[in-house]
Each structure stands twice: as C-alpha cells, then as structure tokens.
MARKOL-541767 format. One line per 10 residues: number of its first residue (from 1); their letters; for each residue x, y, z of N, C-alpha, C. Coordinates in pm, whole numbers. Layout:
N
NUM) a) X:Y:Z:X:Y:Z:X:Y:Z; ...
% end
This chain:
59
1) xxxxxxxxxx) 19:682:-2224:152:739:-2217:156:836:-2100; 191:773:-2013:184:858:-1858:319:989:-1891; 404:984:-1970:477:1134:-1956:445:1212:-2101; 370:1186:-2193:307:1241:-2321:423:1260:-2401; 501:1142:-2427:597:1119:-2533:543:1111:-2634; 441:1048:-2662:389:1009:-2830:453:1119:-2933; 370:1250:-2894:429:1300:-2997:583:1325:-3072; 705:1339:-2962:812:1344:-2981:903:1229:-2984; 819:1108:-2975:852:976:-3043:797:922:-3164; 710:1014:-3195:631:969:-3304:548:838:-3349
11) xxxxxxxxxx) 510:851:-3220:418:728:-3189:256:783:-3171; 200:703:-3264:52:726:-3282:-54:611:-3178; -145:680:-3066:-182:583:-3009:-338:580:-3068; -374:423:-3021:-461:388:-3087:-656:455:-3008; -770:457:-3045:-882:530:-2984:-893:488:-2817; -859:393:-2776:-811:348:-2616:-708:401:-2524; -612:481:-2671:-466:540:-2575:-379:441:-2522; -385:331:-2647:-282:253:-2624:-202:266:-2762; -83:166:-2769:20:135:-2835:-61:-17:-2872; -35:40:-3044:-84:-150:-3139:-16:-227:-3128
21) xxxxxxxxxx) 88:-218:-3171:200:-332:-3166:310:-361:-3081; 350:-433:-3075:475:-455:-3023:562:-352:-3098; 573:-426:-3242:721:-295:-3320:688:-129:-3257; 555:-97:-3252:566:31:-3221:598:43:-3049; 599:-75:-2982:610:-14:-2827:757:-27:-2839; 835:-129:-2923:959:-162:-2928:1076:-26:-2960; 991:31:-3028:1045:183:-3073:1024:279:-3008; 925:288:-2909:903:370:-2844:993:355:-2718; 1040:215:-2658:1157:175:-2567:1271:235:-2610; 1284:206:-2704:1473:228:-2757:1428:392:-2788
31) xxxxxxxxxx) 1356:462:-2825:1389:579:-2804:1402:608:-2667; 1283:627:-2594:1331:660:-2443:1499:621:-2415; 1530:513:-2418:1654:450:-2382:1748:527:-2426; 1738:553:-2526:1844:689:-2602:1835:844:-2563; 1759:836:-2529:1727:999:-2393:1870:996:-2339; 1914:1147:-2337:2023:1179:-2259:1953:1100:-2084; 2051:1068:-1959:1978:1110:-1883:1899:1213:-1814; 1926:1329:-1819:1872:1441:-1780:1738:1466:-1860; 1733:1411:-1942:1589:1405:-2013:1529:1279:-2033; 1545:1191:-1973:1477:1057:-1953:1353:1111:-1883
41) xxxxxxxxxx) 1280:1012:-1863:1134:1033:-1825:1143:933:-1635; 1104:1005:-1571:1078:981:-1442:982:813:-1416; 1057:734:-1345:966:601:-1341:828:583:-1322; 784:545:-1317:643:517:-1347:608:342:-1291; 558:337:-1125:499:224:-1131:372:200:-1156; 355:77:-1182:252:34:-1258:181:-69:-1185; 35:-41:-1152:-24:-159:-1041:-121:-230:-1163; -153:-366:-1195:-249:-392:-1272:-359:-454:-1211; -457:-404:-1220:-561:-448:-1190:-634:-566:-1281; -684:-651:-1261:-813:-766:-1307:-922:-749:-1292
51) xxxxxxxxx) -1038:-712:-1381:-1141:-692:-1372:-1195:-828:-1449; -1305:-954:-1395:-1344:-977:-1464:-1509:-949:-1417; -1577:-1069:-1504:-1754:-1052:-1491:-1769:-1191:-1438; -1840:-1196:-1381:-1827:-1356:-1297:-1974:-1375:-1321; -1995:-1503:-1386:-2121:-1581:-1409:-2200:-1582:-1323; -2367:-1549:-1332:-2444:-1525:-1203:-2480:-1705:-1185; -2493:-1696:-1044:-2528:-1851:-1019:-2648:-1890:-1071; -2648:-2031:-1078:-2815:-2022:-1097:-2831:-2120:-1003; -2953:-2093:-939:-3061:-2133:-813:-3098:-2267:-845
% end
C-alpha cells in the first residue's frame, strides 16, 4: 500500500504486504473512488518486474 490506506480502509494486509483477495482489493478501490477529490491519493506508477530462475544447462 504505497499511500498507507489499510488502516483507514480497513483493509488487513497479508505477512508479504499484500491484499488476499480480490473482494478485499475490490473494496479497497471503491473506497479510494469515494475519496472527496482533495483527499484522493496521488497516482502511483507501477513498473513490474519478472524475475524468474532459469534452468542451469547441462554440458
């Protein structure tokens, strides 16, 4: 939660500091969305990175 809504959305994040479900990210949207504007939360882009593990060759 890059602007530390949880608490005043009442959203509990999980030991990773994520959101479990959908229903709970779904609620956590429509609140933001219901923010006056003057108290909306500032955008936030988002780059995703891919990490994987790539199989060692074999010789």
């Amino acid at each position: 939660m890059c602007h530390g809504y949880e608490a005043d959305a009442g959203v509990h994040l999980n030991q990773r500091g994520l959101i479990d479900t959908h229903a709970q990210a779904s609620d956590l949207l429509a609140w933001i969305l219901g923010l006056p504007p003057e108290e909306a939360p500032e955008p936030v882009y988002w780059t995703v990175a891919a990490v994987a593990e790539l199989p060692h060759s074999r010789s």
